[in-house]
N, C-alpha and C positions, 0 to 999 in steps of 0.2 A: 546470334542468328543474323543472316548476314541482311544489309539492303535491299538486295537482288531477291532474295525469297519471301521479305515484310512487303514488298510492294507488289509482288505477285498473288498472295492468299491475300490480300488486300483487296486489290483489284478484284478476284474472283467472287468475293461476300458480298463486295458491291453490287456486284452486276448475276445477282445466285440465281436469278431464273433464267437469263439466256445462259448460262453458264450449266447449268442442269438439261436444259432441255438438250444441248451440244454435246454434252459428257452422254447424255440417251442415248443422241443420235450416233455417237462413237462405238458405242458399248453394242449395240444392233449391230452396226458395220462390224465391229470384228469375231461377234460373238456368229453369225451368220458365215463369214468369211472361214470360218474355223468348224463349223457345221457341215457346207459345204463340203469340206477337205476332208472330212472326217468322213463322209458318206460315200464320194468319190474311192478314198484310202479301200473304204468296207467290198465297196461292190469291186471295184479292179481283183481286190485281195480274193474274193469267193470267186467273181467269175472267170479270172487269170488264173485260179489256181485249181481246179477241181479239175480240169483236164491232165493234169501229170502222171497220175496212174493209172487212166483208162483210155481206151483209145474209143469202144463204142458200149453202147448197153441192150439189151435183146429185151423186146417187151410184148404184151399183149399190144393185139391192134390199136392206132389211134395217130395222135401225131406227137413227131419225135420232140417238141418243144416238152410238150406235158409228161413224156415219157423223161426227160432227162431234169424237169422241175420237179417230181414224184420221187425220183430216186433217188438223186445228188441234192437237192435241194428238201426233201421229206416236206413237201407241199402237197396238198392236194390229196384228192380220195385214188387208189391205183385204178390203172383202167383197166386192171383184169390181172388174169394169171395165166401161166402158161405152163402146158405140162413139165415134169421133172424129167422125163424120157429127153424134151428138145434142149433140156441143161445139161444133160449128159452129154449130148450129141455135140454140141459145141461148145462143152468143154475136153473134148476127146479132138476136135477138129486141128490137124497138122500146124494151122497157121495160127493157132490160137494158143498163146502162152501162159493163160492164166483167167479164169472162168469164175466168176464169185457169183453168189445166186443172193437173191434177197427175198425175204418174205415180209411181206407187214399185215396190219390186223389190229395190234393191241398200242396200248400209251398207258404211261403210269403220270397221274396228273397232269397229261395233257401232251408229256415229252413220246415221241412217237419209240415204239418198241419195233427192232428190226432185226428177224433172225435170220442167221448167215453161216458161215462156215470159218475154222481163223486165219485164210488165206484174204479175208477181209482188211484186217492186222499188219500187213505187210510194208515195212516203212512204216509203221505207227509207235509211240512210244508212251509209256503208262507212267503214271507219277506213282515215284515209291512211298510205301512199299504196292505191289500190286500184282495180278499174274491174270495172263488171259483165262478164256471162262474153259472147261471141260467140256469137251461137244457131248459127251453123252451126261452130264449133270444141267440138275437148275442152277444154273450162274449168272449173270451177267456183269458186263464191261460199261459204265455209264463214260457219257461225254464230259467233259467242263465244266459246260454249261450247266448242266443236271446237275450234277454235283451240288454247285454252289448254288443255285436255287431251289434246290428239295431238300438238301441237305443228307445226300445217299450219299455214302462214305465206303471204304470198305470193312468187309464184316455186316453193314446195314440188310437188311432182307424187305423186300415186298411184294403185294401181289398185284399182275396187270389187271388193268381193267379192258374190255371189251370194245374195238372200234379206236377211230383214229382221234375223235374228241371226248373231251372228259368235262363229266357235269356232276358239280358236290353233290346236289342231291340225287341223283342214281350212279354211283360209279361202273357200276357193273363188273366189279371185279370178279377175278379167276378166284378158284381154288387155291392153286400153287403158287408157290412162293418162291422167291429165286434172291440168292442170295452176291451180294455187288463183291467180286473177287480183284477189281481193278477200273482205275480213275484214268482215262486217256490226260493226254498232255493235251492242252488249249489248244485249237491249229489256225482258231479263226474265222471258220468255215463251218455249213451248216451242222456239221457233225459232233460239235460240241452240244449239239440239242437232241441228240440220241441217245438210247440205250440198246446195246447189244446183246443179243442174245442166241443161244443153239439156233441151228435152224428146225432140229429135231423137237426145240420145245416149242416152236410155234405149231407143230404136226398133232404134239399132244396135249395141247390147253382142251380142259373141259371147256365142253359149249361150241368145239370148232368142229369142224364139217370137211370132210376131203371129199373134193370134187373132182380130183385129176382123172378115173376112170369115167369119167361123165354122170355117176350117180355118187348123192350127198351118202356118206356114209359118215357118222360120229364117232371124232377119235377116240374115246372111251371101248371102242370095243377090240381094239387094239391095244389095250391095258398089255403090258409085260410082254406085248410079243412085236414082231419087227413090224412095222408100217411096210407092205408093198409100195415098190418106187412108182408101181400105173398111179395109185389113190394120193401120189405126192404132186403139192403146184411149187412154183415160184413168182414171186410178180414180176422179177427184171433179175437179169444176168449182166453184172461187168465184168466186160473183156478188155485180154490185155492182148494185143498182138505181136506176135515174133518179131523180132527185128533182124535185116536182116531180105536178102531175096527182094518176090514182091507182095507187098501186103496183100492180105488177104480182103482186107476191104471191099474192092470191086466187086469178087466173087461173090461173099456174103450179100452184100449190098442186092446185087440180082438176085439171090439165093429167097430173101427174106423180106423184101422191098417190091419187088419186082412179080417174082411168083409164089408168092405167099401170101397170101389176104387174112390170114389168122396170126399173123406179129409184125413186129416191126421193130427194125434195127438203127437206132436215132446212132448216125457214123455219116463223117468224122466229129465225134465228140468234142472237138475245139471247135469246129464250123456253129453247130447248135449251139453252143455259150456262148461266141461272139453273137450269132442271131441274137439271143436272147438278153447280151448286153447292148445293143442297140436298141433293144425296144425300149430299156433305161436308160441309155444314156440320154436322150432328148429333154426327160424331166431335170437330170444332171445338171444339163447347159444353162436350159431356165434356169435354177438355183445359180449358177455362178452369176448368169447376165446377174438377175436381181441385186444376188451380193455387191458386184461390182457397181451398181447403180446405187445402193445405198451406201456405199464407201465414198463415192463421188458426192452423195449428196451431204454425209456426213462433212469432207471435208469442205465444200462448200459453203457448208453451214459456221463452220468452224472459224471459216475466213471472214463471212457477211456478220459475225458477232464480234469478230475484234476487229473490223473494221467501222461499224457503225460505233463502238465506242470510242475509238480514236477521236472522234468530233465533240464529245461529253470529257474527253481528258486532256483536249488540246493545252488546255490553261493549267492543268495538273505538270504534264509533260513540261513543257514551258520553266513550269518555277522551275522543277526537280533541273533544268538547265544551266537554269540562273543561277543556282544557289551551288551551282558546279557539277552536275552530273553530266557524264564523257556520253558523248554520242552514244560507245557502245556498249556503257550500261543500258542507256533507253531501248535501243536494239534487244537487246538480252531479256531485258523485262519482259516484252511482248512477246517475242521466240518463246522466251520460257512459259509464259503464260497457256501459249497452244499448247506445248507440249505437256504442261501440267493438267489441261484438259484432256486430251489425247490418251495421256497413262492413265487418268482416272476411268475413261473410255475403256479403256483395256483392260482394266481390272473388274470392270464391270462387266465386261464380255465376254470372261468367263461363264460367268452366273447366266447369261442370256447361251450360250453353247450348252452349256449342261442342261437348261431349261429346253432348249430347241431338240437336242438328243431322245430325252427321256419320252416329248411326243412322240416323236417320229420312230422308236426305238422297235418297240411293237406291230406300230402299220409296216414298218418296212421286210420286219422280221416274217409276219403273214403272207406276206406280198411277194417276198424274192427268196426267203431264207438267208439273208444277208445278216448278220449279228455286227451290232456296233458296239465296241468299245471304247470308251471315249480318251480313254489314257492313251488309248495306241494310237492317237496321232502323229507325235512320236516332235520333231521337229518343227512340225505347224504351232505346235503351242506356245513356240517362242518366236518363230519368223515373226506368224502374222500378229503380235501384240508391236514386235520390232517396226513391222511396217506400218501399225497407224503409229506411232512415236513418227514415221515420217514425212505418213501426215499430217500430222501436227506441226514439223518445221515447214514444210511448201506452204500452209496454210496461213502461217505467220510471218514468212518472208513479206508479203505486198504489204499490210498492216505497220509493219516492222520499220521498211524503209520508208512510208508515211513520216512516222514518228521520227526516224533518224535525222529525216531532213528538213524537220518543222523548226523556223527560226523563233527561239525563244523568243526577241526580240519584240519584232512583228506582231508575233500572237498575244502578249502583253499589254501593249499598245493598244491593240484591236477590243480587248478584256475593258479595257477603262471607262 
């Protein structure tokens, strides 16, 4: 075992309580710093990316924030439904390339159930084996997410329960039973926490009411026969626009915004998520200042503990001179020293990121629909342990060269 690492775990046993408290304050700084990035990574990742394959979404009245947090993000109670005549209408519209309707209603332990059509699917990719659902069967398509926290597989069967939240003790489940014919691929995005379903079987869950002709009628009495399209709703329609000319945007835009006071058309659909990442990003910022304030303070801390014991190892230093040790072993002992605090920091700051996740994992999930994963940081897991190892050298440099240029001699003398 060499000098250079007996005089360093040495040093450090001696000195175990500043030496702990430094390794704390390291392990905070980078486990925070990696928290951060990791939250930043989630929210860029859903709200940079949900805008790719729609351009706007068609809702019952209200405002377009909640309308596009409701749909894309499966937050919140819907604000209503809108006939199936005005989903026809503008799925049939010239500039409109692609129409998907959505219904909600049900959850199965909690995960929100959303029936659709399988133009929903489009660009999406299932993990094998697996196949979209039958629009005229009970099937459904779980997300990821579901998957691996309910543990629906394919082949699994269940029944929804009733409403968008779920309570052990009343679940309120349906009748019917709907059996899982395929597992989406992870995307990252809130839709890992869904489950797919017809849209024709949300029309016919016992207990459900079609409102679309303006009186409740119960789908049970529509057993075996077609649903009229008046007595169908949908809550939100997304559209995909032509490419191509000129958008149709403007026009809808007046169409539905403008003179229509019974919907509303939240377009352009990147404008409403960037809004909607700014109202988050300012918490963002805080979290980094903080970070970077406890990184600062960590290394600070780092420096003000090998430096106050330089004065308690002057005469240590000293001998190890006398008795022939090269300036830049002295040097090296103390460098290594931070940095051996520093990585013990970093391996502690895992354990502080993963504890910092699992709070916020939940609040943030209710909050944005933002899902974190904590492996998919990706790069951050090794930069930022790399960059406190660098604070640990800056921090031991001024310490360092103390010791470098302490004359044995002198201090000796001084000792007597």
């Amino acid at each position: 075992m060499s000098t250079w690492f007996l005089i360093v775990t040495r040093s450090m046993r001696e000195h175990a309580l500043s030496t702990s408290i430094t390794v704390l304050a390291a392990a905070l700084a980078g486990g925070l710093v990696m928290a951060v990035l990791a939250i930043h990574s989630a929210t860029s990742r859903a709200f940079g990316g949900m805008d790719l394959a729609y351009d706007a979404i068609l809702g019952p009245a209200g405002g377009q924030s909640q309308l596009v947090l409701n749909t894309l993000f499966h937050l919140d109670a819907s604000q209503g439904n809108i006939p199936w005549s005005l989903y026809r209408t503008i799925a049939n519209d010239p500039g409109v390339e692609r129409a998907v309707p959505y219904a909600v209603g049900d959850n199965f332990r909690g995960f929100r159930i959303i029936g659709t059509t399988l133009e929903a699917f489009e660009g999406r990719s299932l993990v094998e084996p697996g196949t979209w659902f039958d629009p005229g069967k009970r099937q459904a398509v779980v997300g990821a997410a579901v998957a691996r926290e309910t543990g629906l597989a394919r082949g699994s069967t269940f029944s929804p329960s009733h409403g968008l939240t779920y309570d052990e003790r009343d679940p309120r489940q349906h009748a019917e039973r709907y059996a899982v014919v395929g597992v989406m691929a992870p995307t990252g995005t809130p839709d890992d926490r869904v489950i797919f379903i017809p849209i024709e079987g949300v029309y016919r869950m016992g207990g459900h009411e079609l409102r679309g002709s303006g009186e409740a009628i119960d789908a049970e009495a529509f057993h075996a026969q077609e649903i009229p399209d008046a007595h169908k709703e949908v809550s939100a329609v997304l559209l995909r626009f032509r490419r191509g000319g000129m958008s149709p945007g403007l026009r809808l835009n007046r169409q539905f915004n403008v003179l229509n006071e019974r919907v509303t058309l939240a377009w352009p659909i990147a404008q409403v998520l960037a809004d909607l990442y700014r109202k988050l990003f300012w918490a963002i910022e805080v979290l980094r200042t903080v970070a970077g304030i406890v990184v600062v303070v960590a290394g600070a801390g780092l420096l003000a503990s090998l430096y106050n014991t330089m004065s308690e190892r002057r005469r240590e230093l000293a001998v190890f001179r006398a008795l022939g040790a090269r300036r830049g072993l002295v040097f090296g002992v103390v460098v290594g020293e931070a940095v051996a605090i520093a990585a013990l920091g970093s391996l502690l700051g895992f354990a502080v990121y993963g504890a910092i996740l699992s709070r916020v994992r939940d609040t943030l999930l209710q909050t944005t629909g933002v899902v974190l994963v904590p492996t998919e940081l990706g790069a951050g897991l090794l930069w930022v342990p790399i960059g406190m190892l660098g604070v640990g050298v800056v921090a031991g440099l001024l310490p360092a060269m103390k010791a470098y240029t302490t004359d044995p001699c002198r201090t000796l003398a001084r000792s007597l």
